[in-house]
C-alpha positions as CSV (number, residue, x, y, z in Angstrom):
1,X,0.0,0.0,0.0
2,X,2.6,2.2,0.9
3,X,4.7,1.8,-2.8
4,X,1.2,2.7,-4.7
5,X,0.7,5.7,-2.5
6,X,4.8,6.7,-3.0
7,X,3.9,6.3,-6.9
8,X,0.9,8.3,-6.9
9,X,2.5,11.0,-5.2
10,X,5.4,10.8,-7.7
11,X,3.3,11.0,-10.3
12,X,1.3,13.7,-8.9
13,X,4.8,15.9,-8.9
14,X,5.5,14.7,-12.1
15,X,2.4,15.9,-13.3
16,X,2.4,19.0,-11.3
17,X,6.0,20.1,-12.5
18,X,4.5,19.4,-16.4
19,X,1.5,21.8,-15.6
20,X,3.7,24.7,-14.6
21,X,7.1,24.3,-16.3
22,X,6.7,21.6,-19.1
23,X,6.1,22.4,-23.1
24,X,2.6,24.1,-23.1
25,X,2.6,24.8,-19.3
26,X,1.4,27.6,-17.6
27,X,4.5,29.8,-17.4
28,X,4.9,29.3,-21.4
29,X,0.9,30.2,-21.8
30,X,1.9,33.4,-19.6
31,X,5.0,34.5,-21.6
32,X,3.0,33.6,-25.5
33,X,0.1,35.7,-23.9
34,X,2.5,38.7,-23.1
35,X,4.4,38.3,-26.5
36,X,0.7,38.6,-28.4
37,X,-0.1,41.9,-26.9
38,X,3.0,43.2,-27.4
39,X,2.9,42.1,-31.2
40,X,-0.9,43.5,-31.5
41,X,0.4,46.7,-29.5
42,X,3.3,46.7,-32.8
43,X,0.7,45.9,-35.3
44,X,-1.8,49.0,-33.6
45,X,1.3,51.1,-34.1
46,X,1.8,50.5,-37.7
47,X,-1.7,50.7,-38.9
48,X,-1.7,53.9,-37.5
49,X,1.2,55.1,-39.6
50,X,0.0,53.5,-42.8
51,X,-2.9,55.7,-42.2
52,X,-1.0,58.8,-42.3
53,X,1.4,57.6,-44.8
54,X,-1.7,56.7,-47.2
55,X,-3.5,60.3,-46.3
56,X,-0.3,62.0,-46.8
57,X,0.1,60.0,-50.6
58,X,-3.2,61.0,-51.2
59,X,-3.0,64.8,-49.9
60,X,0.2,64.7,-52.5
61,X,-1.7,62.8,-55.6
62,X,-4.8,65.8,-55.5
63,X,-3.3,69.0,-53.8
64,X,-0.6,70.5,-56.2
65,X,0.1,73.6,-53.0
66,X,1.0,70.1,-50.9
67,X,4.0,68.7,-53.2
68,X,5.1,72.3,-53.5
69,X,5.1,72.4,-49.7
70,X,6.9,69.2,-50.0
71,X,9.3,70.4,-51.9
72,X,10.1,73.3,-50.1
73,X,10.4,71.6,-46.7
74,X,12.4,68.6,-47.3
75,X,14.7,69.9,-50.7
76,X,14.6,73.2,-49.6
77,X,13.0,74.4,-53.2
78,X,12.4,78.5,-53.6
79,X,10.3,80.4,-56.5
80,X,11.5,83.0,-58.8
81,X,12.2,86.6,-57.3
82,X,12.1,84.5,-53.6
83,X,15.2,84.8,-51.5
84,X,16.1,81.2,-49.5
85,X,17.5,82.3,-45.9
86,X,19.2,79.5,-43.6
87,X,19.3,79.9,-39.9
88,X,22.3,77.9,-38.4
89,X,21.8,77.1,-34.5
90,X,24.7,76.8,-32.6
């Protein structure tokens, strides 16, 4: 009696130890859980931008004053008779 009750004790720790630290087992279920919302956070993040991105294309395809607006911020672009001034901060 007392060898079955020393093997189902066993087992129970063998089982026990698979539930919380095995493949599959809770503290893997915990860290796949935190993994997925930081991947959703991610994926919240970048729809976000190709939102903007796809706005901003579409602002540039039918607005001709945004590509020249464009133009002048990021290549630094002037028009005829305008002077271009650049301020150096030290």
């Amino acid at each position: 009696m007392k060898i079955a009750i020393t093997l189902l004790a066993l087992l129970l720790v063998i089982l026990q130890y698979r539930f919380w630290f095995g493949d599959g087992g809770l503290m893997e279920v915990h860290r796949l859980e935190e993994r997925v919302a930081n991947l959703q956070g991610q994926v919240r993040s970048r729809k976000d931008r190709n939102r903007a991105l796809e706005a901003e294309v579409l602002d540039l395809k039918k607005n001709l004053s945004a590509v020249e607006e464009r133009a002048r911020r990021d290549l630094g672009m002037i028009k005829k008779g305008e002077t271009y001034v650049m301020v150096i901060e030290k």
